[in-house]
Backbone as a ProteinNet text record, in pm:
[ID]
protein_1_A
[PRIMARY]
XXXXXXXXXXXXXXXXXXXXXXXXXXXXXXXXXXXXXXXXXXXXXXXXXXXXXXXXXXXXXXXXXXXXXXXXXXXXXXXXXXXXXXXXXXXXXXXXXXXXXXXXXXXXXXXXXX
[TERTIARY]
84	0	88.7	74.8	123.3	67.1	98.2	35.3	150.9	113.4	205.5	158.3	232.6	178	281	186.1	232.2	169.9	243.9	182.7	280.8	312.1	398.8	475.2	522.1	611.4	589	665.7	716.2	583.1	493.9	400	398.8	341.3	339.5	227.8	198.4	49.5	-19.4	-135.6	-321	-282.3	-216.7	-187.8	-249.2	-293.5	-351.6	-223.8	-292.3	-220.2	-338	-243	-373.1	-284.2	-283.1	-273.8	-271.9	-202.6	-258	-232.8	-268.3	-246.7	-283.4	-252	-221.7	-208.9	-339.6	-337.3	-311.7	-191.6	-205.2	-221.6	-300	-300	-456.3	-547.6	-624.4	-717.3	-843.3	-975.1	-1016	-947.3	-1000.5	-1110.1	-1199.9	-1333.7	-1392.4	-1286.2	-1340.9	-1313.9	-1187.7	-1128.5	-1135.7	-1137.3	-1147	-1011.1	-984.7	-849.1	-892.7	-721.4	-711.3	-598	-585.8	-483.6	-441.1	-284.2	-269.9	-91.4	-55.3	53.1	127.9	283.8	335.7	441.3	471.8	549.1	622.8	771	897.8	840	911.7	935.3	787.4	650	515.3	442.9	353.8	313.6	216.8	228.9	136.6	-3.3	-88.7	-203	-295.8	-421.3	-532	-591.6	-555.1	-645.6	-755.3	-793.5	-907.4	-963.5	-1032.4	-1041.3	-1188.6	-1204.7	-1264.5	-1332.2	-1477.4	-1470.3	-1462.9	-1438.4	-1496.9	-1640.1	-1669.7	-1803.2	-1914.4	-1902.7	-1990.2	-1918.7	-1807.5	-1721	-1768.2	-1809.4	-1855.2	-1720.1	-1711.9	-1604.6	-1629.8	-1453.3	-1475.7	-1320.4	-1339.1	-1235.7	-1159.8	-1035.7	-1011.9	-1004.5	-992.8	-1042.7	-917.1	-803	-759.2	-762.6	-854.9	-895.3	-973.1	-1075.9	-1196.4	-1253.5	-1286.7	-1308.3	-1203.5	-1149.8	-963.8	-960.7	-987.7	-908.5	-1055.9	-1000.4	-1116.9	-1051.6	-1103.4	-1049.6	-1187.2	-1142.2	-1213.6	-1171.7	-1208.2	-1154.3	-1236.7	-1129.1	-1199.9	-1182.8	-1307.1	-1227.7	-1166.1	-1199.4	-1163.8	-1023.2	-961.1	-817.2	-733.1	-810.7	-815.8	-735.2	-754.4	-653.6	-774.1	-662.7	-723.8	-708.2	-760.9	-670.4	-702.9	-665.7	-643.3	-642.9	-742.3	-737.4	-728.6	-600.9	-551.4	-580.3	-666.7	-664.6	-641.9	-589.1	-558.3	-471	-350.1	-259.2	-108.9	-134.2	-88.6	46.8	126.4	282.1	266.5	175.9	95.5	125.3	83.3	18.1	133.2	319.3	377.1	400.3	445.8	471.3	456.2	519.1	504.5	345.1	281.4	152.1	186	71.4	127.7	-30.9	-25.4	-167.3	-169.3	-302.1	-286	-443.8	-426.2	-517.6	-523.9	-674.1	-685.7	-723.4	-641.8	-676.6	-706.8	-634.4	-593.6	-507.9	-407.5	-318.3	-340.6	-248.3	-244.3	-147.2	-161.7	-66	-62.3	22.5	129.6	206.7	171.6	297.4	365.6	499.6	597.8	630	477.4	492.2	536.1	476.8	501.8	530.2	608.6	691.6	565.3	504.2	421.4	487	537.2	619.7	553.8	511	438.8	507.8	604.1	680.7	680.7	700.7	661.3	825.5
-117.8	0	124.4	243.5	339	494.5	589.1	726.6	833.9	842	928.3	1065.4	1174	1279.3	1363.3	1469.5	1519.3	1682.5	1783.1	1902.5	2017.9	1977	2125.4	2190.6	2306.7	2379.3	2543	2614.7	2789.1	2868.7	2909.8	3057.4	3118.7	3225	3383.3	3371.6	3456	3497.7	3481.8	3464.5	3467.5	3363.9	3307.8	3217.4	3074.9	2995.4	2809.3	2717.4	2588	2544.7	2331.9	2277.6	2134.3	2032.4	1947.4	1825	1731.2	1627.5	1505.3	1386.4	1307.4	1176.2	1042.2	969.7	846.8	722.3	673.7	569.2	430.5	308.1	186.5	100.8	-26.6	-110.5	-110.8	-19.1	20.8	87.4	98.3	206.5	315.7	438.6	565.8	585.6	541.2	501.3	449.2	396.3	324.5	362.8	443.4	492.2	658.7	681.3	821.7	872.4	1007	1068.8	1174.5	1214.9	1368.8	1433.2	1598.1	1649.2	1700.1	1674	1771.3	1863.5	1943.2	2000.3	2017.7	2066.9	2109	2213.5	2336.8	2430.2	2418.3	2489	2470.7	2556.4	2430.3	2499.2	2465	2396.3	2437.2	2273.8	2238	2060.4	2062.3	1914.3	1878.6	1940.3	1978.3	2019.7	1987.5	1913.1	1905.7	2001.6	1978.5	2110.4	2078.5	1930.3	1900.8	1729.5	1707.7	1553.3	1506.2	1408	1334.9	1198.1	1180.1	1042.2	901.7	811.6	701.1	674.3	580	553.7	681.4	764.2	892.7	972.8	1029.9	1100.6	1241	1253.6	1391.4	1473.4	1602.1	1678.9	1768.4	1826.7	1894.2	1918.2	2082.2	2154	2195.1	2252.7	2302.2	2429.6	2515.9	2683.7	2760.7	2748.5	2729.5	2735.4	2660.3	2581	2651.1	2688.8	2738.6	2860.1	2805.9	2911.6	2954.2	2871	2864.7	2705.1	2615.1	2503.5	2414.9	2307.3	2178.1	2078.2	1987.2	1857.6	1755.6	1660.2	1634.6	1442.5	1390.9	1281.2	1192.5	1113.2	1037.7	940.1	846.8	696.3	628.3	633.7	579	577.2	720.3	689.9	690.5	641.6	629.6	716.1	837.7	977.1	1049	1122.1	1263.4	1370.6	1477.5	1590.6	1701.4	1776.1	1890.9	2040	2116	2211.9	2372.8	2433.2	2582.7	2682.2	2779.1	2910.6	2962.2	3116.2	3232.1	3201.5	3152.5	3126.8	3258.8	3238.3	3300.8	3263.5	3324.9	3266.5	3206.4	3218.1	3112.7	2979.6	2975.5	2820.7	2764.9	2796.6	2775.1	2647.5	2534	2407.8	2244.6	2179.2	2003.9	1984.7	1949.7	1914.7	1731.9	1650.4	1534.7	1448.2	1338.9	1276.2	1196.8	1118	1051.3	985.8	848.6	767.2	648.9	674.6	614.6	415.8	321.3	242	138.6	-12.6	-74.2	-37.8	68.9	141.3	283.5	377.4	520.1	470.8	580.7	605.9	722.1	794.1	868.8	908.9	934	943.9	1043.4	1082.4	1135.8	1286.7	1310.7	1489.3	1523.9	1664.6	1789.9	1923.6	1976.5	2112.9	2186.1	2251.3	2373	2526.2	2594.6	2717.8	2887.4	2920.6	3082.2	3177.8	3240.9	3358.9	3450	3583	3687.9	3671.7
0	0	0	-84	-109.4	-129.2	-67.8	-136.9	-179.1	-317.3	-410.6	-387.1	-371.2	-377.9	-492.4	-568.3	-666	-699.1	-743.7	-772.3	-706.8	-619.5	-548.9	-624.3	-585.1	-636.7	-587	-645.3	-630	-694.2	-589.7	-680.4	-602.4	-628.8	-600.6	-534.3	-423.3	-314.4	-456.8	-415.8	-485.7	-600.2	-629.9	-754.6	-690.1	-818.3	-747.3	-721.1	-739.4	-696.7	-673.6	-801.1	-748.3	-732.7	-562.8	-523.8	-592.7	-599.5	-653.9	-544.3	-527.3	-428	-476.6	-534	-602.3	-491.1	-458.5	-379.5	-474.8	-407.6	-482.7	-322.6	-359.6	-297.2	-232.8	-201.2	-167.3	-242.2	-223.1	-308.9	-228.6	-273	-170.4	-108.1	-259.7	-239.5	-80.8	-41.7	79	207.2	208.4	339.4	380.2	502.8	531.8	456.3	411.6	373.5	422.9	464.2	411.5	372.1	357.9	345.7	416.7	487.1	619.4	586.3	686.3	623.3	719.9	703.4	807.5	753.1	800.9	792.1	869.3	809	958.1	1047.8	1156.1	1303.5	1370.2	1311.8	1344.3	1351.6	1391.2	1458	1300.5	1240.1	1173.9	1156.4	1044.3	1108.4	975.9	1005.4	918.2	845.6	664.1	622	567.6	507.1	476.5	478.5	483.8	483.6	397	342.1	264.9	335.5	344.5	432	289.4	323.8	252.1	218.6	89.5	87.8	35.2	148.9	74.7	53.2	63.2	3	55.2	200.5	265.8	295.2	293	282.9	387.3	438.2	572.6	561.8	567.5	594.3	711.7	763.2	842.9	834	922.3	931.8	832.3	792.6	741.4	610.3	576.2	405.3	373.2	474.8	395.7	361.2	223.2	120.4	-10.3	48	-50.1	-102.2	-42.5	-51.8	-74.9	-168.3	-180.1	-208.7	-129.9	-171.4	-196.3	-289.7	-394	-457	-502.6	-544.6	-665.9	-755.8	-866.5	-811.5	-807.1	-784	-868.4	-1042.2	-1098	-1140.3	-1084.1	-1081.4	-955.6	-862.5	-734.2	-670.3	-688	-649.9	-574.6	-469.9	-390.3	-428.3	-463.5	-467.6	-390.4	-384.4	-323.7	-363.8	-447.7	-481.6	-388.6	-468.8	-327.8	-454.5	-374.8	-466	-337.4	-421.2	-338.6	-242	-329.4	-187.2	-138	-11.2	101.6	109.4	180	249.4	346.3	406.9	515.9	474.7	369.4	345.7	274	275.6	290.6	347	307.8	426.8	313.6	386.8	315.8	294.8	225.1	181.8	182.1	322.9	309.7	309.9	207.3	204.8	283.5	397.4	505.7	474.1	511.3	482.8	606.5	620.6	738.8	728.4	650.3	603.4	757	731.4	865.2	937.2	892.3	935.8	911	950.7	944.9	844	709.9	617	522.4	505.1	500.8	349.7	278.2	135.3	215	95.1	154.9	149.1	93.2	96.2	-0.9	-51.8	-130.7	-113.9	-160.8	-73.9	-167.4	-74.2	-158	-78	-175.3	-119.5	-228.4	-107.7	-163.2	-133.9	-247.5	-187.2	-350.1	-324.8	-412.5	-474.1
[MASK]
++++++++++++++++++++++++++++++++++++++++++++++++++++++++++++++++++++++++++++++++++++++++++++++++++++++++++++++++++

């Protein structure tokens, strides 16, 4: 079981910005996800999550109104859509899936600087 994460990179404040998360071994379809992040120096922190099954969505204070996360099953990916981004929102972008285990891909540097 694996989660790929893909999309990061260098933009400017108010510019987008889309996630990708590439689950193998597993059907997203089925498990809670989410997206969580961490900036230096600062504790892990939830910005949005996805449940299994019904696919109900729920942001953190953070996210909202900026951020959606979203998913196809058929290519069994999460993603993560950022508008209007901040220097805030600066930090590793890491996908976490709540299968029989807690799991983890290995993060995406998303970096907002003018």
């Amino acid at each position: 079981v694996q989660l790929v994460e893909s999309g990061g990179g260098l933009v400017q404040p108010g510019e987008s910005l889309r996630l990708s998360c590439t689950a193998s071994g597993f059907a997203v379809s089925a498990y809670d996800m989410s997206w969580d992040r961490q900036a230096p120096g600062k504790q892990r922190e939830l910005v949005a999550s996805i449940t299994g099954v019904r696919g109900g969505t729920a942001d953190a204070e953070v996210a909202k109104g900026r951020f959606t996360i979203s998913r196809v099953n058929a290519l069994n990916t999460v993603y993560l859509q950022m508008n209007s981004l901040k220097s805030d929102d600066t930090a590793v972008y890491y996908c976490h899936a709540r299968i029989w285990k807690e799991l983890w891909g290995q993060g995406t540097q998303v970096t907002v600087s003018s």
